[in-house]
C-alpha positions as CSV (number, residue, x, y, z in Angstrom):
1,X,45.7,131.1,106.7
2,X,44.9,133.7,109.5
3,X,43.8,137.4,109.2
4,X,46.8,138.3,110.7
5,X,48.9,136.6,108.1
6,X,47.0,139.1,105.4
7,X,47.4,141.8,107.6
8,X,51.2,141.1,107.6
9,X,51.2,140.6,103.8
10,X,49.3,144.1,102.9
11,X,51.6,146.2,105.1
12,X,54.5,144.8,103.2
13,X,52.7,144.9,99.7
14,X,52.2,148.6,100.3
15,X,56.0,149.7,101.6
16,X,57.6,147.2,99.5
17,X,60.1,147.2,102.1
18,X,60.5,144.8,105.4
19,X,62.0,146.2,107.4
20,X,59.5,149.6,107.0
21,X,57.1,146.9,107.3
22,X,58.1,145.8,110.6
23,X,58.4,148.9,111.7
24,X,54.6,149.8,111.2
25,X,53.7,146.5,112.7
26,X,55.6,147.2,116.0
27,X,57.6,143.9,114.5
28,X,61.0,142.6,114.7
29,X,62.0,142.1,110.6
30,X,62.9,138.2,111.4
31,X,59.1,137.1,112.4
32,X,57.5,139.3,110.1
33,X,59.8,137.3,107.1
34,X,58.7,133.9,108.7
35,X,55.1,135.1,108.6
36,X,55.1,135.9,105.2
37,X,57.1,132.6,103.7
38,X,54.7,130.5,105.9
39,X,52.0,132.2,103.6
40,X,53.3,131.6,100.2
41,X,54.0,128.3,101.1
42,X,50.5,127.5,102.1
43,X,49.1,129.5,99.0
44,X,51.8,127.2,96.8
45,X,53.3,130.8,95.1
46,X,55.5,133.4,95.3
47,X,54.1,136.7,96.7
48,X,57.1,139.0,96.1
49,X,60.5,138.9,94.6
50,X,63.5,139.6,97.1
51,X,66.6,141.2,95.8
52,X,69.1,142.7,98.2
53,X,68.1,145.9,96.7
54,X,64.5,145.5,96.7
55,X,60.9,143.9,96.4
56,X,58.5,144.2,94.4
57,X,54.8,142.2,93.8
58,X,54.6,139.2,91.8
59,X,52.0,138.9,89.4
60,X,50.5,136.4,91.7
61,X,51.1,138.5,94.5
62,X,49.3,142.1,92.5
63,X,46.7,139.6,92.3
64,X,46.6,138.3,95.9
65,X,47.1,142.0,96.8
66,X,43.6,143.3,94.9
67,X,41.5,140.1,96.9
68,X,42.9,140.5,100.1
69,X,42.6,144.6,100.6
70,X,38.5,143.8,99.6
71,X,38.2,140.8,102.0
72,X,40.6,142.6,105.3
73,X,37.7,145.6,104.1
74,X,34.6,143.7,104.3
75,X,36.1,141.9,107.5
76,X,36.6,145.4,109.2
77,X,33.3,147.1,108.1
78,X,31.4,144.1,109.3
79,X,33.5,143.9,112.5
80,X,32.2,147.8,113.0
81,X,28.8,147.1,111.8
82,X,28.0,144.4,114.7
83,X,29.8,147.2,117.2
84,X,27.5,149.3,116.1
85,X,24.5,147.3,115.7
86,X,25.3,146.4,119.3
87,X,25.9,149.6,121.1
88,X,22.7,150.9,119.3
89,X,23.8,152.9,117.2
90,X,22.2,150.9,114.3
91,X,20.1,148.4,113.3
92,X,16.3,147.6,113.5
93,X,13.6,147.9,115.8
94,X,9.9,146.5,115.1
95,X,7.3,148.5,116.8
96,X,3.8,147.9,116.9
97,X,1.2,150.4,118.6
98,X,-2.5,150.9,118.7
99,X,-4.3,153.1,117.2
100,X,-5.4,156.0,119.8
101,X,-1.0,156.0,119.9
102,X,-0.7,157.1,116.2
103,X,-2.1,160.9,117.1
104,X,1.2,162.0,119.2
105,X,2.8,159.4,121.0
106,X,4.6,157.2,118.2
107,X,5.1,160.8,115.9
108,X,6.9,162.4,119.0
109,X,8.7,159.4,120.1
110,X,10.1,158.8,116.4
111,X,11.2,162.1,116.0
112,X,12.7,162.2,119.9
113,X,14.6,158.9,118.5
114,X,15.8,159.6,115.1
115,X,17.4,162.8,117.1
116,X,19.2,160.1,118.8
117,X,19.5,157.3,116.7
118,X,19.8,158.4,113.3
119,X,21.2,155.2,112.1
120,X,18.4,153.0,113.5
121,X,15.8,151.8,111.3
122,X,12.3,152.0,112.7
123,X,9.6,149.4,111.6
124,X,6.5,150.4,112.5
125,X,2.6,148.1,112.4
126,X,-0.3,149.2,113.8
127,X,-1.5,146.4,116.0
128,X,-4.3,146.0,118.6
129,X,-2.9,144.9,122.3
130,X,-4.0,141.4,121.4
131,X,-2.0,141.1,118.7
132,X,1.0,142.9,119.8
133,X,1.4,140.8,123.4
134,X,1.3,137.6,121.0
135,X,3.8,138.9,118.6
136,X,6.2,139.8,121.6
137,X,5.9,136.6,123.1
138,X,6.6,135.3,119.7
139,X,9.3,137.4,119.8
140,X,8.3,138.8,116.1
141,X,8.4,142.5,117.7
142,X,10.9,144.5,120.2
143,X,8.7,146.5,121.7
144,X,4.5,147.4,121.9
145,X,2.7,150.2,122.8
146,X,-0.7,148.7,124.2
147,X,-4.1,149.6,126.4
148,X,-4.3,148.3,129.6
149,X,-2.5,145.2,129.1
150,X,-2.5,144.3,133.0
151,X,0.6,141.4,134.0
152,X,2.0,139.5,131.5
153,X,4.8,136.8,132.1
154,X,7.8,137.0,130.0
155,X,7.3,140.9,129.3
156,X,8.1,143.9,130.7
157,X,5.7,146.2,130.9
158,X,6.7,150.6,131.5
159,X,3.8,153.3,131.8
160,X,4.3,155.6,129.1
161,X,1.1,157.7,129.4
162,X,-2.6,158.0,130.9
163,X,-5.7,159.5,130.6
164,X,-9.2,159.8,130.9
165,X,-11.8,157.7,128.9
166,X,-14.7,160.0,127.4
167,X,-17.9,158.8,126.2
168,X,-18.6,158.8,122.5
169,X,-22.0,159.9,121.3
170,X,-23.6,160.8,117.6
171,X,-24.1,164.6,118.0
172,X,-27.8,164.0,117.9
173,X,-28.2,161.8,120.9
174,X,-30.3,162.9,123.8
175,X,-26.8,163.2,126.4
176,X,-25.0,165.2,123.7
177,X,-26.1,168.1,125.6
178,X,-24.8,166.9,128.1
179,X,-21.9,168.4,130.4
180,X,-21.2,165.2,131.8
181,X,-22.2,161.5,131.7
182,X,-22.4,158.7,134.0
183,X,-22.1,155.2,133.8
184,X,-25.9,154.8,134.9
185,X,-26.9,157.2,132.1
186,X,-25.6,154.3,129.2
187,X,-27.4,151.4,130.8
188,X,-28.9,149.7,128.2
189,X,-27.7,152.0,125.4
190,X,-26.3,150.0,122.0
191,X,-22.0,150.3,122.3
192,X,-19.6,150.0,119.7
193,X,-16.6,148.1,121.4
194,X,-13.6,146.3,120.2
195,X,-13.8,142.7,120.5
196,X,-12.1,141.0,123.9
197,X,-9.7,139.2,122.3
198,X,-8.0,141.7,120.8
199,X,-7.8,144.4,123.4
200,X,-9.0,142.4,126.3
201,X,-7.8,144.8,128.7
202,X,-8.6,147.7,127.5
203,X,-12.6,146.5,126.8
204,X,-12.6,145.2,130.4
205,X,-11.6,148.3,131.7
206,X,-14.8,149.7,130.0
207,X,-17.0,147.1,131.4
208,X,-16.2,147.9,135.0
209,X,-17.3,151.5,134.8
210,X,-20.9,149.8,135.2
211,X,-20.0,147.3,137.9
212,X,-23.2,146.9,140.4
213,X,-25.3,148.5,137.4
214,X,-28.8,146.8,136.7
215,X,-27.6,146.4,133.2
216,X,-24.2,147.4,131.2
217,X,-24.4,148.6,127.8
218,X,-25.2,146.4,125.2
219,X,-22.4,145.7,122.6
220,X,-24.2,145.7,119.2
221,X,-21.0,146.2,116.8
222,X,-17.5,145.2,117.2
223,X,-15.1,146.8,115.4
224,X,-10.6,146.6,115.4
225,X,-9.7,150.1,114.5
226,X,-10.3,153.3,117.0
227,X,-11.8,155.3,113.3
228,X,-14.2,152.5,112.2
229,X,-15.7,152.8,116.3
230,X,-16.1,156.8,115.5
231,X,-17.4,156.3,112.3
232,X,-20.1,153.8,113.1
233,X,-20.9,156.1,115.9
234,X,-21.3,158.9,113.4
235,X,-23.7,157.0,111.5
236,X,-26.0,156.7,114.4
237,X,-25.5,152.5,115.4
238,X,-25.0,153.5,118.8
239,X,-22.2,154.8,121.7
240,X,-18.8,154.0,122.5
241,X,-16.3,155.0,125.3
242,X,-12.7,155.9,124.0
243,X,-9.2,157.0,125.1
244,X,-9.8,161.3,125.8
245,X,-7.2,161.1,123.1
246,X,-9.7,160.6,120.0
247,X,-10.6,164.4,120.6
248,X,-7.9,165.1,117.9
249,X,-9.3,162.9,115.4
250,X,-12.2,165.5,114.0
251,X,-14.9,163.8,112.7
252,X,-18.6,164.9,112.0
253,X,-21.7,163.9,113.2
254,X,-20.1,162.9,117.1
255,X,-19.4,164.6,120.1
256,X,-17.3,163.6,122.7
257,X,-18.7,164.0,126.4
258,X,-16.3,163.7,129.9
259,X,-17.4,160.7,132.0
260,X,-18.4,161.3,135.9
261,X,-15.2,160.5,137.9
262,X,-12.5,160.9,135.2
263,X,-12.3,157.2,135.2
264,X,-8.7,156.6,133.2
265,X,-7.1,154.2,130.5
266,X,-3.0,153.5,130.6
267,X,-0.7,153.4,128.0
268,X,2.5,150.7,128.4
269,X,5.8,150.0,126.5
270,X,5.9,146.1,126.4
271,X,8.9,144.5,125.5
272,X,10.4,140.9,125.8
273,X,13.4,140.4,127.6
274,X,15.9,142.1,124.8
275,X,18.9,143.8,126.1
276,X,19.3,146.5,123.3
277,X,20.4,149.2,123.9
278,X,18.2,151.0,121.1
279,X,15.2,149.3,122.2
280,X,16.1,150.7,125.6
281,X,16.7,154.3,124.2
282,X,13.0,154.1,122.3
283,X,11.6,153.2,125.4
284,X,12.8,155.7,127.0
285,X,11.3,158.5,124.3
286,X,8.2,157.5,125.0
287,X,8.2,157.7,128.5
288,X,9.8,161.2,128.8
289,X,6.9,162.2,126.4
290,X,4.8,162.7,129.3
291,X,7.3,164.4,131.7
């Protein structure tokens, strides 16, 4: 049994008439009879009675009728649901971000999207770099947006944003006052830092601001999300250096100072080697955000 065969057999069940039938089908009557007979005999019934005046359903055929319009109807709407899932038009796309990307980026880049791709279901987990690059690689997400990730084999990596790094200070530390700090002026202070292995490239890029220092800061707390850092710095357990971005985030008891030589941290799109054209179009929202 083929779909055209139940193709043939709806056309005819709805004009009741062959050589109509044909007609619609851009079909010679002769074929479209042999299509139909070779169908009831494979079924073993009789799918319509044949008078020279006219044809009409068997009850088998009413039956046959009711099954076949539901199946040819799934058939068709899964046939345009994989079109559409594959232009990318619909469908799913896991994103995970960091934290400093929750203030504008992912809001303006999901509402950029969804002006574009209504249809397309957006799953979103906040990750640190670390996890986010394994997850890709895992192929468990379509696309990251992570800190200084540096090369990675097997993804692609697009700049989406960048900006300077500010130092984070409780509001009653001696450089508060300060207009602007340098990297010599946090030697030996206690920092607050995420650990390496979770946003390795992102803490190294901290740790060179105080290459050929006597001493670097020293790391007393490690925490995984960007609001615990401020909010251990608030109560006083020491410094950290953040994304400028954190400026939005208001919290008491911390100020946020400009570093000497506007020393900056990148945003990237990762993604694995998908070729969707949704994932392309959300890439692409994020990286107009900063034009």
């Amino acid at each position: 049994m083929e779909l055209r065969q139940l193709r043939y057999f709806l056309v005819v069940a709805e004009e009741l008439h062959f050589g109509r039938a044909a007609e619609r089908l851009h079909l010679t009557q002769p074929p479209l009879t042999v299509a139909i007979r070779r169908l009831e005999s494979e079924l073993g019934v009789q799918l319509f009675d044949r008078t020279t005046r006219r044809v009409t359903l068997t009850p088998a055929g009413e039956a046959f009728k009711r099954r076949v319009q539901d199946a040819v109807t799934e058939l068709d709407d899964a046939a345009s649901d994989v079109a559409s899932v594959a232009a990318g038009l619909s469908g799913r796309i896991r994103v995970g971000f960091v934290s400093s990307a929750s203030y504008t980026t992912i809001p303006e880049a999901i509402r950029s999207f969804r002006e574009q791709r209504p249809r397309v279901e957006l799953v979103l987990s906040p990750l640190t770099s670390g996890e986010q690059i394994e997850q890709l690689l895992d192929g468990d997400l379509d696309v990251g947006l992570v800190r200084d990730p540096g090369e990675v084999p097997g993804l692609g990596m697009d700049l989406v944003s960048a900006e300077d790094l500010v130092a984070v200070l409780p509001e009653a530390h001696p450089l508060a006052s300060s207009s602007e700090v340098r990297p010599e002026d946090l030697e030996g202070e206690p920092m607050i830092l995420f650990p390496y292995r979770l946003m390795p490239g992102f803490v190294a890029r901290v740790l060179r601001l105080f290459d050929g220092l006597k001493s670097s800061p020293q790391v007393v707390q490690q925490a995984i999300h960007q609001e615990t850092v401020l909010g251990l710095v608030a109560a006083g357990l020491g410094i950290s250096i953040l994304p400028e971005s954190v400026r939005r985030f208001q919290m008491p008891g911390l100020v946020t100072r400009p570093i000497a030589g506007s020393p900056q941290t990148a945003l990237y799109a990762a993604r694995g080697a998908s070729d969707s054209p949704a994932v392309d179009e959300f890439v692409n929202c994020l990286r107009q955000l900063e034009q």
